[in-house]
N, C-alpha and C positions, 0 to 999 in steps of 0.2 A: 634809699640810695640807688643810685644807678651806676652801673657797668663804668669803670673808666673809658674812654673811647680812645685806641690808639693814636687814629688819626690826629688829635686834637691833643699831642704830646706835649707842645709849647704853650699851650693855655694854662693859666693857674686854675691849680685842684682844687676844691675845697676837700680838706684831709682832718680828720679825727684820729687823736693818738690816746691811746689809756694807755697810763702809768708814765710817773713823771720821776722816775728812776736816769741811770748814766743813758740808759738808749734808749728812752722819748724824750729825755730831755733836747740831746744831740741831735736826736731825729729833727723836733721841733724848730732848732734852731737852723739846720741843715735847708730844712724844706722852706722854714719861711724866707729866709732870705733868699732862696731861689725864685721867689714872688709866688708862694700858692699860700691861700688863705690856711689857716694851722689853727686848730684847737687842741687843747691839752686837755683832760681829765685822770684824776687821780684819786680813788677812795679814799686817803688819808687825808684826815684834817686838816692838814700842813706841809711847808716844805718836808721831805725827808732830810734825816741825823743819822741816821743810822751808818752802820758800819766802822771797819777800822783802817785798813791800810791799803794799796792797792798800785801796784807797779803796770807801765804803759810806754811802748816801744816807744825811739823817737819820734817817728814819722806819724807816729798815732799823735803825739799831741801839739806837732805841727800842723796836722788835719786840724786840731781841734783851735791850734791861735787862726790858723786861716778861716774859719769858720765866724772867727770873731770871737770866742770865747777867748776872757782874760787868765788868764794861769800865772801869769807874772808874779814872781814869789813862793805861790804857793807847791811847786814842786821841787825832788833834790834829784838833779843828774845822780845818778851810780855811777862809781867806776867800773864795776862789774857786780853781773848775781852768781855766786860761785857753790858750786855743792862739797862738804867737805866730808870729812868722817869723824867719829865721833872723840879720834885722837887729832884734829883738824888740820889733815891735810886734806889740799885743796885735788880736788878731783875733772870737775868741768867747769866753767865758765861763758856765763851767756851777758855779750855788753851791749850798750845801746837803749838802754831803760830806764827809767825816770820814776821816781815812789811819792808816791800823792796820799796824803788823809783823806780819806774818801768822802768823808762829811762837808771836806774844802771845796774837793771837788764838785760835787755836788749841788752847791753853793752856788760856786762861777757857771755852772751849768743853766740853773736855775734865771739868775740875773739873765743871760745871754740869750736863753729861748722864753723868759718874759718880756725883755726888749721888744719884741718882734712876733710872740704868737699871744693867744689868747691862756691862760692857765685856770685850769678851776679844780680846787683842793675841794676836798670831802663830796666828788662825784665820782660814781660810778660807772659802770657802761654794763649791759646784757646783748645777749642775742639772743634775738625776737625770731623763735622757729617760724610762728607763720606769716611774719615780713622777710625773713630768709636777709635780718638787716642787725648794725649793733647801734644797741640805741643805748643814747645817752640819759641818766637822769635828769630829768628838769628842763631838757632842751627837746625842741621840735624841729631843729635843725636837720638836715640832708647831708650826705656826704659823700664824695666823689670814690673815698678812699679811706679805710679804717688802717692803723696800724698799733697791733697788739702788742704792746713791750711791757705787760703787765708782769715780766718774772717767771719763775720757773714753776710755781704753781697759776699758771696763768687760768683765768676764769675763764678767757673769751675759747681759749684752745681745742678742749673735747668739741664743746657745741660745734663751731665753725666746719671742723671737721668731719665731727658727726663719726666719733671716735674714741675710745678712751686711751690716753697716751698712756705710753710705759714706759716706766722709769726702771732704772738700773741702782743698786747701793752699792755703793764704793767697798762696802766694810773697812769704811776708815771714818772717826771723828774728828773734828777738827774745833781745836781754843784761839782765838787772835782777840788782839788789843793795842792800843798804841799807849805806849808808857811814857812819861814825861822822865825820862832817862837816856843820855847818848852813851849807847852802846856801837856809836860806831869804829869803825880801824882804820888804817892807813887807806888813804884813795876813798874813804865812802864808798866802800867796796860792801855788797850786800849777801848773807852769806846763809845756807840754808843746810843745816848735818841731817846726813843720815846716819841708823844704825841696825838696818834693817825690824825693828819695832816701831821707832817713833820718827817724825823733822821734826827738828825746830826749823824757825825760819828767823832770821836777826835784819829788818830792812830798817836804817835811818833816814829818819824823816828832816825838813825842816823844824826851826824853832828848838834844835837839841832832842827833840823826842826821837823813840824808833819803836817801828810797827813789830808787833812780836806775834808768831802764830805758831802752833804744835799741832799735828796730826801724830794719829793713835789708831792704828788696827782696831777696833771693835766691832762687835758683831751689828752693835747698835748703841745707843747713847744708851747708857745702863745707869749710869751717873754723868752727873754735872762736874765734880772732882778732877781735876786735876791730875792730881798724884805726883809723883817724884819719876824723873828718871834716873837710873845711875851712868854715872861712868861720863860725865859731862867735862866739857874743856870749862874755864873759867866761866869766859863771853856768855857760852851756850846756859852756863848754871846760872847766871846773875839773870838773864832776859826769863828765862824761866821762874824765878825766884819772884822780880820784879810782874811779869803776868798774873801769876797766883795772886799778886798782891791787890788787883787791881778791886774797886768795888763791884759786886755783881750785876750793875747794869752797861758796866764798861767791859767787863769781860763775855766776850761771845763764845756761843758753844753751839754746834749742831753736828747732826751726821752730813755726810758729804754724799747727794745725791745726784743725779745727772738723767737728762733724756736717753733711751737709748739711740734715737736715733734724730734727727732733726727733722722739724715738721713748719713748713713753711707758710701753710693757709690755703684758703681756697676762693674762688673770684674777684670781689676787690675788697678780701682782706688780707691782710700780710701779717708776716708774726717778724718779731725781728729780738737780738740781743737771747735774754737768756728766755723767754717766752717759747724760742723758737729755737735754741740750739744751748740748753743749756748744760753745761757739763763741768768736768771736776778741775777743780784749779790750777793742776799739776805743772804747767805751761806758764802760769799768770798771765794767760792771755783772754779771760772772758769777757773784763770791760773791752780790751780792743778788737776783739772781734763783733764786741754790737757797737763798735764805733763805725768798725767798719762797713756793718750792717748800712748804717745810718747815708755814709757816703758813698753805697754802693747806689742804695735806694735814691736819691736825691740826683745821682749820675743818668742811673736806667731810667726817672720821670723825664729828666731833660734832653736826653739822645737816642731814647731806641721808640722803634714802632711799637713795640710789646713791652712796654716798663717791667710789668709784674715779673713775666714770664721771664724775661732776661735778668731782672735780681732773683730769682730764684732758684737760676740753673748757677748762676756766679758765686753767690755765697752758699750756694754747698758745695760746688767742687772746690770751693775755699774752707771751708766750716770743718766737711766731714773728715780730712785726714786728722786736723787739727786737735778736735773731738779724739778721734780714736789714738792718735799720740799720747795725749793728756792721760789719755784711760789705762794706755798699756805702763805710762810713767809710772802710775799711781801702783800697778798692780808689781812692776819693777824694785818701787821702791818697800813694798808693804809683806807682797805675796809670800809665805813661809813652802810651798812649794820647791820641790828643788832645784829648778833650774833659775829663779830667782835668789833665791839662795846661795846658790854656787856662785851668781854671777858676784852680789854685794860680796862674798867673801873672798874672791876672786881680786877685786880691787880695792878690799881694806874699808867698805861698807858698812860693819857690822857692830855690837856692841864688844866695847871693852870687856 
């Protein structure tokens, strides 16, 4: 592979993207239509299924009809996402967001940047230290442009770097799932308790279901368990009730961990989505930030003399407050500390 050449901005790239997750799939879709030739590769066998629920600004997935992706159907405006307490009064409210099954999404994704790029399931990609190149399996192809959206354990990242990234633990774990149960309220209002131990989060989906997710202080996943919380409003007991229910492959669990810092790539490789900026949920903003990725990158190959350079001064002075908002929400809503503490007790935060 060779150097992108600035000068020669309006020319179509030939681009390689691993990982056909929400941000290479976007990415893919983003770049080919823009006229650069797009290849896809993905270790996994298969389209991805995976996941459970996932809320996205409006303007995030008006990017994504203009792009050509089909969504029709498959998401539910909100009337708002509201934080309440664990006696459910309502505390803040953030509107203008829209909750998608992410397996759907993923889907329309999928169709939209196969339209139009090349996709190839069960390949890999490495970087070749002494080509200083990332090569694809099975291909002898060249490419103008590598872009890593391979996820938060990204393969391509140390190498590229020539670094070992650091990660941050939340000390929070996190249960979601989408229940074939409507749990929603008045206005499809989406609604997320704190109590200074645990969230729930209660977001309705299309088709009557609703996305249900708990986070939990831990020092680390210690168990897979569940457990009970007390002191729940109805709403909050019944999504809980119903989560636990779910069968073990439908219900997800992990710890919540996060970059500490964001790490963008070096010559003409680019990291983008959570590969490159991934962090803790607290916002529900990480697919739309590697949406945003997607159409920053696809804006800087078509308008500036320096593509790379110019997507990667823009999405961090975008990324990183983002990032550290999410991180101080999390420690806001979790941290036993007293000035957190004070604060949830302060506004009626805390457990009954």
């Amino acid at each position: 592979p060779h150097p992108l050449a600035p000068a020669r901005k309006a020319d179509r790239v030939d681009i390689l993207i691993v990982g056909a997750g929400i941000s290479g799939l976007t990415t893919a879709r983003m770049l080919a239509t823009d006229g650069h030739n797009v290849t896809v590769v993905e270790q996994s066998p298969r389209p991805r299924a995976e996941g459970a629920g996932l809320i996205l600004p409006v303007d995030t997935v008006t990017s994504l009809e203009r792009a050509g992706v089909r969504l029709a159907g498959l998401g539910l405006p909100l009337a708002g996402m509201t934080i309440t307490s664990s006696r459910g009064g309502k505390k803040a409210t953030v509107r203008g967001r829209v909750a998608f099954a992410r397996a759907e999404l993923l889907t329309a994704l999928e169709e939209a940047a196969g339209a139009v790029a090349d996709l190839h399931y069960g390949t890999s990609a490495r970087y070749d230290t002494a080509r200083a190149a990332v090569v694809a399996d099975g291909m002898s192809d060249t490419f103008n442009l590598v872009v890593a959206a391979d996820g938060l354990r990204s393969s391509l990242r140390d190498p590229v770097m020539g670094s070992a990234t650091a990660f941050r633990y939340s000390g929070q774990v996190c249960w979601r799932g989408i229940v074939e149960t409507d749990l929603s309220i008045s206005e499809t209002c989406a609604t997320e308790m704190w109590n200074g131990i645990a969230r729930i989060g209660v977001v309705p989906l299309t088709r009557s279901r609703t996305y249900v997710y708990v986070v939990k202080s831990s020092p680390s996943l210690e168990s897979r368990e569940l457990g009970n919380i007390p002191g729940l409003e109805a709403r909050e007991q019944q999504a809980l009730t119903a989560l636990k229910a779910l069968p073990p492959q439908q219900l997800l669990c992990h710890e919540i961990w996060e970059l500490d810092r964001p790490v963008w790539g070096s010559a003409n490789v680019v990291l983008l989505g959570d590969a490159a900026h991934g962090t803790t949920p607290n916002l529900g903003l990480g697919a739309a930030m590697a949406i945003e990725d997607a159409a920053t990158l696809t804006h800087s190959l078509r308008h500036t003399d320096s593509p790379l350079s110019t997507y990667r001064r823009a999405r961090h002075a975008r990324v990183r407050p983002t990032q550290l908002t999410s991180r101080a929400v999390g420690q806001l809503a979790h941290d036993q500390s007293w000035a957190p503490t004070l604060f949830r007790r302060t506004i009626g935060l805390t457990a009954t």
